[in-house]
MOPAC internal coordinates of N, CA, C and O (Angstrom, degrees):
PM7 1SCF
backbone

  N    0.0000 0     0.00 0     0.00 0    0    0    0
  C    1.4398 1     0.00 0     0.00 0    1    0    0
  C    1.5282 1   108.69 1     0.00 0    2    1    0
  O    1.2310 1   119.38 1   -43.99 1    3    2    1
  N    1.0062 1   118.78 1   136.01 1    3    2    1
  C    1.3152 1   130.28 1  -175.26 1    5    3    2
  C    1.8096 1   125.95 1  -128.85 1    6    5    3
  O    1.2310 1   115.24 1   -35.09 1    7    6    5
  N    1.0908 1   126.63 1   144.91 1    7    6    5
  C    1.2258 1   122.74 1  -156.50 1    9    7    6
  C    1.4528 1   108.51 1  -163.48 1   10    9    7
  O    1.2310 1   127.10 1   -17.47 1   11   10    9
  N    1.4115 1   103.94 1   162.53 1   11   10    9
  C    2.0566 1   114.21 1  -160.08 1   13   11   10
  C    1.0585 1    80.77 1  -140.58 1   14   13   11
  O    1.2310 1   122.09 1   -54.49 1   15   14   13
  N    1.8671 1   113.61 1   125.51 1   15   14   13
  C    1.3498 1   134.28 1  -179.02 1   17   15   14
  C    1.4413 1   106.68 1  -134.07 1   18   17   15
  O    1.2310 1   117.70 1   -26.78 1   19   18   17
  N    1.9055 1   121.98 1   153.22 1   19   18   17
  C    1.1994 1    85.00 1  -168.12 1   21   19   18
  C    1.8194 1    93.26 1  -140.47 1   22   21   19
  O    1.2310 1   117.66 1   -47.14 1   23   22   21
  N    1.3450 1   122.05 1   132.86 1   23   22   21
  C    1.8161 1   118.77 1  -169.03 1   25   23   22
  C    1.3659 1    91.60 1  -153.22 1   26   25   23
  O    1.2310 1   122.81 1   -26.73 1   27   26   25
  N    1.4236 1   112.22 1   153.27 1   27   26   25
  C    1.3197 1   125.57 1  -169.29 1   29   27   26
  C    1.5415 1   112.74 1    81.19 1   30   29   27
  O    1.2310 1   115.15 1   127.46 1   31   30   29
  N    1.1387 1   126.80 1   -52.54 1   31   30   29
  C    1.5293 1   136.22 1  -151.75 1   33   31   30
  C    1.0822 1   110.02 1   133.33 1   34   33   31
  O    1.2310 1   116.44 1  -164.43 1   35   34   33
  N    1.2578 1   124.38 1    15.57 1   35   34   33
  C    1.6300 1    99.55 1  -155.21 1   37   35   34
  C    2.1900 1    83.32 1  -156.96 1   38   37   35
  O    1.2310 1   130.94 1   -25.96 1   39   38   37
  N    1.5101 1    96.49 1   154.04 1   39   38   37
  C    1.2588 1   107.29 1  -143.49 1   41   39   38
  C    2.2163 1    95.59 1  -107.20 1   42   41   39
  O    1.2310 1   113.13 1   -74.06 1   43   42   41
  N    1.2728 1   130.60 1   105.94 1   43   42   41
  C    1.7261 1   108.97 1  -177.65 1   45   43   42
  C    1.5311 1    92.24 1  -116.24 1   46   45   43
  O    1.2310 1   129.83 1    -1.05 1   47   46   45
  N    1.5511 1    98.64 1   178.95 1   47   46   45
  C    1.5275 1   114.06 1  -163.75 1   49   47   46
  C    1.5010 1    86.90 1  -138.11 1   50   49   47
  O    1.2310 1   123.18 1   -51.49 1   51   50   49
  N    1.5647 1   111.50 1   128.51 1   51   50   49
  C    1.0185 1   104.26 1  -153.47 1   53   51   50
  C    1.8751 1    82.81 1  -140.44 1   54   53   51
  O    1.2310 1   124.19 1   -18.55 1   55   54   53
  N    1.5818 1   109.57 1   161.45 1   55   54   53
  C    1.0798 1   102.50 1   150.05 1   57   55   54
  C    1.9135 1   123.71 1  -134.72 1   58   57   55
  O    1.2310 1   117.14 1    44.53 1   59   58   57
  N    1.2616 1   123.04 1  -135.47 1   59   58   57
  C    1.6092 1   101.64 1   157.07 1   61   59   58
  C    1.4296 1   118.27 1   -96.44 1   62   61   59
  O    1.2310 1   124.55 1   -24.37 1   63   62   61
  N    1.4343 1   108.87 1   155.63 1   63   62   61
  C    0.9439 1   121.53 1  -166.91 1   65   63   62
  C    1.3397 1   115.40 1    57.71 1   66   65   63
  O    1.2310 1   102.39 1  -135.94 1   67   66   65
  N    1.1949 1   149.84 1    44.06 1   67   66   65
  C    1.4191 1   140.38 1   170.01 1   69   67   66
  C    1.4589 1    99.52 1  -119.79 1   70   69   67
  O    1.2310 1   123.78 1   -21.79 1   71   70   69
  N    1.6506 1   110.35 1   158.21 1   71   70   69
  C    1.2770 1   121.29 1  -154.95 1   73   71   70
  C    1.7005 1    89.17 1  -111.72 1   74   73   71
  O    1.2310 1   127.41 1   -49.92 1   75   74   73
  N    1.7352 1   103.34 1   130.08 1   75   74   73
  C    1.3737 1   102.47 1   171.93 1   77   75   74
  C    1.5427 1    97.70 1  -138.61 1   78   77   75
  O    1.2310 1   130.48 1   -23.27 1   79   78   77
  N    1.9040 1    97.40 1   156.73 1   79   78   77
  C    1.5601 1   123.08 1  -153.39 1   81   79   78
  C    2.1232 1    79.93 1  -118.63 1   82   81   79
  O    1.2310 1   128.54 1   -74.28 1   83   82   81
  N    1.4659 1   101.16 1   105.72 1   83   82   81
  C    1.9135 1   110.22 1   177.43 1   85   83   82
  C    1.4122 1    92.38 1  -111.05 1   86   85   83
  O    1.2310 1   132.04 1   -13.54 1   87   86   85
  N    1.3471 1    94.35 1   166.46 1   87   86   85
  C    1.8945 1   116.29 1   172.80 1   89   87   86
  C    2.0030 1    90.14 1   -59.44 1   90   89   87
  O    1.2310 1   122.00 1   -29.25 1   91   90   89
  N    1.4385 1   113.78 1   150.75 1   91   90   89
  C    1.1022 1   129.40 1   161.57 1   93   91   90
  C    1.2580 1   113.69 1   -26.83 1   94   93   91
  O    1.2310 1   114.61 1   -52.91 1   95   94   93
  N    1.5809 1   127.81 1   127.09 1   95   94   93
  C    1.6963 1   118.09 1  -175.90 1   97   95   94
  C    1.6845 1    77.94 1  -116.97 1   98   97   95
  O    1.2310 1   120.13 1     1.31 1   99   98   97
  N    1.7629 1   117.36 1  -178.69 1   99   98   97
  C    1.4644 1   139.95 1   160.83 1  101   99   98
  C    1.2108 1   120.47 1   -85.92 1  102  101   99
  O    1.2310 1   123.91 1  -145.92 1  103  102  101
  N    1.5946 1   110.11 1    34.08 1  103  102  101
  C    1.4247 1   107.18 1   164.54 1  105  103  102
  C    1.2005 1   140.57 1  -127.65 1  106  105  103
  O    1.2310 1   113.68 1   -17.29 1  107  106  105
  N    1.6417 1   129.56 1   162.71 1  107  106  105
  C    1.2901 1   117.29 1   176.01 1  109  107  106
  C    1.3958 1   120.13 1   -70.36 1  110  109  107
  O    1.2310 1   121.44 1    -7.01 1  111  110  109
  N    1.2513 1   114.85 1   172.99 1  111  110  109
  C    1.6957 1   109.66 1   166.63 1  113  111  110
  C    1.4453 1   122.52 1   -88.13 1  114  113  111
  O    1.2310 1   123.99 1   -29.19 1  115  114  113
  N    1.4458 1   109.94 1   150.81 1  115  114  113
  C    1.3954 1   128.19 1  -160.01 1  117  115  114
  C    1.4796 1   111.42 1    65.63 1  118  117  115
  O    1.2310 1   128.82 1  -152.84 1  119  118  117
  N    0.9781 1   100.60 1    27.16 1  119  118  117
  C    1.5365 1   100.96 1   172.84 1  121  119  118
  C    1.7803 1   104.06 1  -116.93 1  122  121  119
  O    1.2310 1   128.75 1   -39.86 1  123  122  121
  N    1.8215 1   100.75 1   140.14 1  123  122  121
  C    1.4892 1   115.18 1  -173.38 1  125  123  122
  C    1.6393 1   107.30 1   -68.46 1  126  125  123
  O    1.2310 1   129.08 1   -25.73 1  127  126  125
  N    1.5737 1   100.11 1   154.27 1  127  126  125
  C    1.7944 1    92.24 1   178.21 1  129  127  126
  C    1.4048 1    81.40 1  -148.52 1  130  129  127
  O    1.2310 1   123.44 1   -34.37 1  131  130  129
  N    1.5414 1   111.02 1   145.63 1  131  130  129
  C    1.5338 1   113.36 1  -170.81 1  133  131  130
  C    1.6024 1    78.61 1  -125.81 1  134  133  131
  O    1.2310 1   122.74 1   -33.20 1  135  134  133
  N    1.7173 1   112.36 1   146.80 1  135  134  133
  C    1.1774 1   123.01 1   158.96 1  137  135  134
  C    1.5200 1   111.56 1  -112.62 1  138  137  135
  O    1.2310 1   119.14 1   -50.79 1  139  138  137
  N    1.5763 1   119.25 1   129.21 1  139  138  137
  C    1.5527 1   125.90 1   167.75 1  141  139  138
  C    1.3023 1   116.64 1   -67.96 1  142  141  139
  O    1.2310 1   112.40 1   153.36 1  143  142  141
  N    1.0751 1   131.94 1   -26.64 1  143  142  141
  C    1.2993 1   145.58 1  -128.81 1  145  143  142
  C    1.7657 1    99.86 1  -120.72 1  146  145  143
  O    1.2310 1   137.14 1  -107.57 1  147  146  145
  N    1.3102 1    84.40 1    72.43 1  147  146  145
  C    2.1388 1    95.92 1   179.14 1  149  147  146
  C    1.0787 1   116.03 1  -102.55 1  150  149  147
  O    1.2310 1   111.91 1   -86.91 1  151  150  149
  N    1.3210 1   132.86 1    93.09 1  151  150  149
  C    1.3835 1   124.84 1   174.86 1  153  151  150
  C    1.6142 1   122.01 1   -58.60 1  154  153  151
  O    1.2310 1   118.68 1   145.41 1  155  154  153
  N    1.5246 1   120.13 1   -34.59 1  155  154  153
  C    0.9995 1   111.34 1   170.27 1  157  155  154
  C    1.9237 1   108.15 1  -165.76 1  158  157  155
  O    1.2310 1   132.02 1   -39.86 1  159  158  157
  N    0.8804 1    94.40 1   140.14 1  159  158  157
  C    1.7426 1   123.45 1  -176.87 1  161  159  158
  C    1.7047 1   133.67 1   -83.53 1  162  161  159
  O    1.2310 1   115.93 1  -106.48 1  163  162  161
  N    1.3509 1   125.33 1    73.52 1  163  162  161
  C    1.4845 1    99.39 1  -171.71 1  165  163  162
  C    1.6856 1   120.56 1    63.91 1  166  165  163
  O    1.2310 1   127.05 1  -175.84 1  167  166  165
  N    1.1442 1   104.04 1     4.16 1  167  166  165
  C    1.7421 1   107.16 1   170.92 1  169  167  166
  C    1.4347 1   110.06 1   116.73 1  170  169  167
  O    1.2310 1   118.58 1   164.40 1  171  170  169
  N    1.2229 1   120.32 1   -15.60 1  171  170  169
  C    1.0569 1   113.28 1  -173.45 1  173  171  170
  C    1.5457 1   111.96 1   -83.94 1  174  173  171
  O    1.2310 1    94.93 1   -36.43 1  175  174  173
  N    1.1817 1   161.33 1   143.57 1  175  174  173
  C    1.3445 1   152.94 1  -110.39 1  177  175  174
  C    1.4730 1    92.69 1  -164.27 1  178  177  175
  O    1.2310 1   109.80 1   -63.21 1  179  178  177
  N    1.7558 1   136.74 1   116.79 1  179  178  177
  C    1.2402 1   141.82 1  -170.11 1  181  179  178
  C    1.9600 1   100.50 1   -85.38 1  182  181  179
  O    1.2310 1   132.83 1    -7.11 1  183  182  181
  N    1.1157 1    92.81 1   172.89 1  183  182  181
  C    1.8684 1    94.49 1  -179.05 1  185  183  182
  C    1.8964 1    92.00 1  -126.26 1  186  185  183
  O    1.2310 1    90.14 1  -148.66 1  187  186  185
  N    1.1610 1   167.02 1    31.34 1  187  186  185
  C    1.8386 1   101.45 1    41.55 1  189  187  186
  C    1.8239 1   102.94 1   -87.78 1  190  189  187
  O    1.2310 1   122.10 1   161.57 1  191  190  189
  N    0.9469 1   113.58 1   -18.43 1  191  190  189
  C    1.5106 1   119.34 1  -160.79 1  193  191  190
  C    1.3614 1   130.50 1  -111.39 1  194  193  191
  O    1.2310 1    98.18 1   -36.26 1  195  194  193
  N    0.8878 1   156.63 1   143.74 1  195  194  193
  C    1.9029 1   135.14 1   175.46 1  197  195  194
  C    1.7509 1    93.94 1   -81.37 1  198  197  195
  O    1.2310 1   141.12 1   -30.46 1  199  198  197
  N    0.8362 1    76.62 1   149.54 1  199  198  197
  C    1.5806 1    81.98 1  -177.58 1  201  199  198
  C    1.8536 1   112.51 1   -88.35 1  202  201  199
  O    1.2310 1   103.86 1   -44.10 1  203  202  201
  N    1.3685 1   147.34 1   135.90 1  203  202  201
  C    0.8128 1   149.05 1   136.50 1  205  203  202
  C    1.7623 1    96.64 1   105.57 1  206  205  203
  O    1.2310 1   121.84 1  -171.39 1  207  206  205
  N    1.3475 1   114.08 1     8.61 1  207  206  205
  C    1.1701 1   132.80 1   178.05 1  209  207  206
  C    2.0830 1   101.36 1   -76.28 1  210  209  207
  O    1.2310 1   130.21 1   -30.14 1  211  210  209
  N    1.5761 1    97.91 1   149.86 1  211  210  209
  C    1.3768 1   108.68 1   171.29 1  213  211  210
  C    1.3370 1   122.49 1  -150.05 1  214  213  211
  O    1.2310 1   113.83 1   -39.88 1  215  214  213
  N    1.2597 1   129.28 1   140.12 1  215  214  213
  C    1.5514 1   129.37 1   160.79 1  217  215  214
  C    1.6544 1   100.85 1   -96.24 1  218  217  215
  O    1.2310 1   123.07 1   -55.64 1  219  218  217
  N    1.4268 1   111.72 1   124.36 1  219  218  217
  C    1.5423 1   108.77 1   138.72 1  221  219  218
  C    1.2987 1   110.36 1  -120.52 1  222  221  219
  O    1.2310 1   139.41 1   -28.40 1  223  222  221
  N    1.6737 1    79.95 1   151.60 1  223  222  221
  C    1.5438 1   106.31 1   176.50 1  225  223  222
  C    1.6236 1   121.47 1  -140.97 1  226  225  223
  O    1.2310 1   129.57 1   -23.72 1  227  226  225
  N    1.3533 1    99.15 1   156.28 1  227  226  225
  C    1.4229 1   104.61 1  -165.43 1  229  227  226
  C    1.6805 1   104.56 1  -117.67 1  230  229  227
  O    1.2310 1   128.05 1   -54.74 1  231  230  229
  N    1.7324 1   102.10 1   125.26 1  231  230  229
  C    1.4928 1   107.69 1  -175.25 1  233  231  230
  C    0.8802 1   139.15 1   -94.83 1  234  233  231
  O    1.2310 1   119.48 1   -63.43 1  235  234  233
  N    1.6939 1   118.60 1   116.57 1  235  234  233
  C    1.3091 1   111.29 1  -138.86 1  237  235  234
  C    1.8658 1   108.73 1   -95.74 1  238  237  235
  O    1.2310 1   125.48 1   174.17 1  239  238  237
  N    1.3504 1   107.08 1    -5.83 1  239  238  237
  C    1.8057 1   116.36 1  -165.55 1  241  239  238
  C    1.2427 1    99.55 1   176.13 1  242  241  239
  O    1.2310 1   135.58 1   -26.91 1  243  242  241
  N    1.5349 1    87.45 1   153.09 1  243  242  241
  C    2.0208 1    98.23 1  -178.92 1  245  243  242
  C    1.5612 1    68.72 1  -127.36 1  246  245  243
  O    1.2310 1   124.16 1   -37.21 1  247  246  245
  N    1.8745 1   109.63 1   142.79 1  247  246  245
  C    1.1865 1   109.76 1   145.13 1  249  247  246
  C    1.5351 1   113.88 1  -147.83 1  250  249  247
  O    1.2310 1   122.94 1    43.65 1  251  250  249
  N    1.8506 1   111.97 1  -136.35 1  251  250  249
  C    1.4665 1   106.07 1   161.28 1  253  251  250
  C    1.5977 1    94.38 1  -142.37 1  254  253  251
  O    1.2310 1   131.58 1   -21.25 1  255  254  253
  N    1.5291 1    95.24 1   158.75 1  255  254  253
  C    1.6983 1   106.77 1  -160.91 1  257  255  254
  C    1.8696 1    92.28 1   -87.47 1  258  257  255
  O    1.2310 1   113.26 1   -35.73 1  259  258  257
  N    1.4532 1   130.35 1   144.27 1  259  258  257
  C    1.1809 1   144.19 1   136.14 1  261  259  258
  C    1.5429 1   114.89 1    19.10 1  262  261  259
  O    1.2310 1   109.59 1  -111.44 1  263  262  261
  N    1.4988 1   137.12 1    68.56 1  263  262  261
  C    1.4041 1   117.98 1   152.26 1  265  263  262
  C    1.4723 1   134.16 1    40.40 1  266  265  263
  O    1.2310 1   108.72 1   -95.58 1  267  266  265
  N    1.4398 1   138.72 1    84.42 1  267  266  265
  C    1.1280 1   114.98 1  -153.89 1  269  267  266
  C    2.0586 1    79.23 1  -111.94 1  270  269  267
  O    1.2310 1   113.94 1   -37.67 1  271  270  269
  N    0.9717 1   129.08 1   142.33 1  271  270  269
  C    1.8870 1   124.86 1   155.77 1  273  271  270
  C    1.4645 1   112.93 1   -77.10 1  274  273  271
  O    1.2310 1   131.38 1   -56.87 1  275  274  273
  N    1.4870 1    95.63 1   123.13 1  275  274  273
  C    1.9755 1    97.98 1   164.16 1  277  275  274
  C    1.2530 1    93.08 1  -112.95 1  278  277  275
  O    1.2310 1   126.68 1   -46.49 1  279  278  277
  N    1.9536 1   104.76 1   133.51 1  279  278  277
  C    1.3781 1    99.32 1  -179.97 1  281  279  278
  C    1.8308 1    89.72 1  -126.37 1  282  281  279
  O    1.2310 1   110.45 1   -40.88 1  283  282  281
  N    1.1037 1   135.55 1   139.12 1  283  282  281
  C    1.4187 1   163.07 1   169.31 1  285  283  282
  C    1.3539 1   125.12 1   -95.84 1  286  285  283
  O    1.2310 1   120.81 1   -86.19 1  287  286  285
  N    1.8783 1   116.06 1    93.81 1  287  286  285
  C    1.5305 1   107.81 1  -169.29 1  289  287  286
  C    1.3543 1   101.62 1  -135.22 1  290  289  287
  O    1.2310 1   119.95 1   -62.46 1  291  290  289
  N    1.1752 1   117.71 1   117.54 1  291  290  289
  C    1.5115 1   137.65 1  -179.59 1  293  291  290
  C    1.4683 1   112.81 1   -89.61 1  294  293  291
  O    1.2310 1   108.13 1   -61.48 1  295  294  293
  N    1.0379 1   139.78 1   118.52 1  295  294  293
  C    1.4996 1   142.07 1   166.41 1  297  295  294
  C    1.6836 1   134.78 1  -140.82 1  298  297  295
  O    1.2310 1   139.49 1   -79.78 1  299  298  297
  N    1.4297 1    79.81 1   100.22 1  299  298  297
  C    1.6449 1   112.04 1   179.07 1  301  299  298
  C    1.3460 1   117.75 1  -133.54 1  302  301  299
  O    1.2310 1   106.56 1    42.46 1  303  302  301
  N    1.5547 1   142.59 1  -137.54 1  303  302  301
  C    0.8443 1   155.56 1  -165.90 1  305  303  302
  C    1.8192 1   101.71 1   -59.58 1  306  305  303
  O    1.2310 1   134.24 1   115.43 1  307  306  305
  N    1.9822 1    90.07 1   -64.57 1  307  306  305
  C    1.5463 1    95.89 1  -171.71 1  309  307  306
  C    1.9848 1    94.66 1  -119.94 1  310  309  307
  O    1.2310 1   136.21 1   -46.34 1  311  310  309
  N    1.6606 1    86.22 1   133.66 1  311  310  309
  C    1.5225 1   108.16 1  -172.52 1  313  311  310
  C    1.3891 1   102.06 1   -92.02 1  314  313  311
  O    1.2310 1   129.77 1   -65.76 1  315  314  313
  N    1.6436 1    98.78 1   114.24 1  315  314  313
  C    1.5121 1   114.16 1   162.19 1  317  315  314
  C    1.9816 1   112.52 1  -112.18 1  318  317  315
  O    1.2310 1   138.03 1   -40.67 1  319  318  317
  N    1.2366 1    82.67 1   139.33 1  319  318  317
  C    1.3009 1   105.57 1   167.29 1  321  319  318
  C    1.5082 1   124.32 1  -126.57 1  322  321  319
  O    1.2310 1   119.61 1   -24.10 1  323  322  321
  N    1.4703 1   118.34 1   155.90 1  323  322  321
  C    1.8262 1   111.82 1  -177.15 1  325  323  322
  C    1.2381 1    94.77 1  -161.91 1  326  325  323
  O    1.2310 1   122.14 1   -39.02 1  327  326  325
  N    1.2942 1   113.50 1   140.98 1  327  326  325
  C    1.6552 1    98.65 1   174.24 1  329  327  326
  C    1.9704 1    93.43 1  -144.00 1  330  329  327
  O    1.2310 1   126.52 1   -34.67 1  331  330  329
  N    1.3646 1   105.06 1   145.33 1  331  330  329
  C    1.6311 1   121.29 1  -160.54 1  333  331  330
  C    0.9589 1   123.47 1  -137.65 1  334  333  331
  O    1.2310 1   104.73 1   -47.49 1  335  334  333
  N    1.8238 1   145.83 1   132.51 1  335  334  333
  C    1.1230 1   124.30 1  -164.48 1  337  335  334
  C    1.3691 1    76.65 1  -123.71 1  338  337  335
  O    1.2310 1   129.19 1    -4.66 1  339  338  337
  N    1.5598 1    99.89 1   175.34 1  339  338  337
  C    1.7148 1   130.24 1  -173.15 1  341  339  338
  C    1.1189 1   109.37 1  -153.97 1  342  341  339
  O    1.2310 1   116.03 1   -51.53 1  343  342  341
  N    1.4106 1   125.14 1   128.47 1  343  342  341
  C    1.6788 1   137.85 1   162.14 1  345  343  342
  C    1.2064 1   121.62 1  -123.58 1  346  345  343
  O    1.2310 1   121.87 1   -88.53 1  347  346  345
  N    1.5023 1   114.02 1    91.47 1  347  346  345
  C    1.6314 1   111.89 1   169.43 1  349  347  346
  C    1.1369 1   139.38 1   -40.92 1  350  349  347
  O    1.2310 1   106.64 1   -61.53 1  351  350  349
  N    1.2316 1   142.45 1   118.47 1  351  350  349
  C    1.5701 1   121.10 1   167.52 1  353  351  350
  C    1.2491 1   110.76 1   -92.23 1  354  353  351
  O    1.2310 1   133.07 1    -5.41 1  355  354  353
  N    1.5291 1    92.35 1   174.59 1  355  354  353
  C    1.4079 1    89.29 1  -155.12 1  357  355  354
  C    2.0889 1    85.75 1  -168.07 1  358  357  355
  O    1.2310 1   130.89 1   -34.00 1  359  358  357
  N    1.6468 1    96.59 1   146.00 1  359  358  357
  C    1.5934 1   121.75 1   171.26 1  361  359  358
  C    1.6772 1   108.10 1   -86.02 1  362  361  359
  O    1.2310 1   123.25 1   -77.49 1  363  362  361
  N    1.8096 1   111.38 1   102.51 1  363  362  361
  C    1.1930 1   101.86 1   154.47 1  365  363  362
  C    1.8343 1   130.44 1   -48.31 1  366  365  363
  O    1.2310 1    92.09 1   -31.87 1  367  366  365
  N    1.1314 1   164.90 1   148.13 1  367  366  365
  C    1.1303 1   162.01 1   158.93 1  369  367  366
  C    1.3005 1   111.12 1  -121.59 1  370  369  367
  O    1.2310 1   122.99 1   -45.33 1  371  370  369
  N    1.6198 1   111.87 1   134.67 1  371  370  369
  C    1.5621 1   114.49 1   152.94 1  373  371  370
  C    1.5050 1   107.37 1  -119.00 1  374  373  371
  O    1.2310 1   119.13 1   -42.42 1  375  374  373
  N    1.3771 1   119.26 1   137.58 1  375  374  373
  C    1.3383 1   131.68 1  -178.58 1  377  375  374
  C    1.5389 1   104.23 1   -75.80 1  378  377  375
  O    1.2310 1   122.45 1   -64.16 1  379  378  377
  N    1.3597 1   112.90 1   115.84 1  379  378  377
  C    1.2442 1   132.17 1   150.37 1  381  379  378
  C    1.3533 1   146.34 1   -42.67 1  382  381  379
  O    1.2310 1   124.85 1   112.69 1  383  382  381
  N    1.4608 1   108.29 1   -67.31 1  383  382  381
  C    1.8336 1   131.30 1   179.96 1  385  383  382
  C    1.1631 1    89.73 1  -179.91 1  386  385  383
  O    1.2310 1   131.12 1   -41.96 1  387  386  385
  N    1.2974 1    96.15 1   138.04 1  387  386  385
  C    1.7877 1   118.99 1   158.50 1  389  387  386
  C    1.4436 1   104.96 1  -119.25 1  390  389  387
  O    1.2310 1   125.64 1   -50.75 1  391  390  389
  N    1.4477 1   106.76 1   129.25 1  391  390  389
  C    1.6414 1   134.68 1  -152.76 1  393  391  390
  C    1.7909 1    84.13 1  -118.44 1  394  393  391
  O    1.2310 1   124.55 1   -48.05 1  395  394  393
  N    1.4024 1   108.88 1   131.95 1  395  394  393
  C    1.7600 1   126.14 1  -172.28 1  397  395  394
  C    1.2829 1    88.97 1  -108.34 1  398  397  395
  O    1.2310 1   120.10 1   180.00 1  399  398  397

């Protein structure tokens, strides 16, 4: 069974048991997180949502993703340079049951 859930802004396709990487949630680990917000179920397609539909999931780590470099180089008259790192965090997830 397979299913499209949607947190952060941003939309995954998930099924059971598969491990998903979400925007940072407010929780501890091993702790359950139910999402309402099912766009679609095993095929069936919500008008925005299926109704009475659920993902749980079980959280396995809060962390931050790998170092990414932003580097910024301007060249004209006067030479600027900047260079910036970034680490996302981010909610490990393991899918639980998806409830139709």
């Amino acid at each position: 069974m397979k299913a499209i859930f949607v947190t952060g802004g941003k939309q995954y396709l998930v099924s059971e048991n598969d491990e998903v990487f979400v925007e940072k949630l407010d929780v501890k680990e091993k702790d359950e997180v139910t999402f309402d917000e099912v766009l679609m179920v095993d095929g069936e397609v919500g008008t925005p949502t299926v109704a009475g539909a659920k993902v749980v999931c079980e959280v396995v780590k809060n962390g931050k993703a790998k170092k990414i470099k932003v580097f910024t180089y301007k060249n004209k008259t006067t030479t600027s340079r900047r260079t910036k790192g970034h680490r996302q965090p981010y909610t490990k997830l393991v899918v639980k049951k998806i409830v139709k």
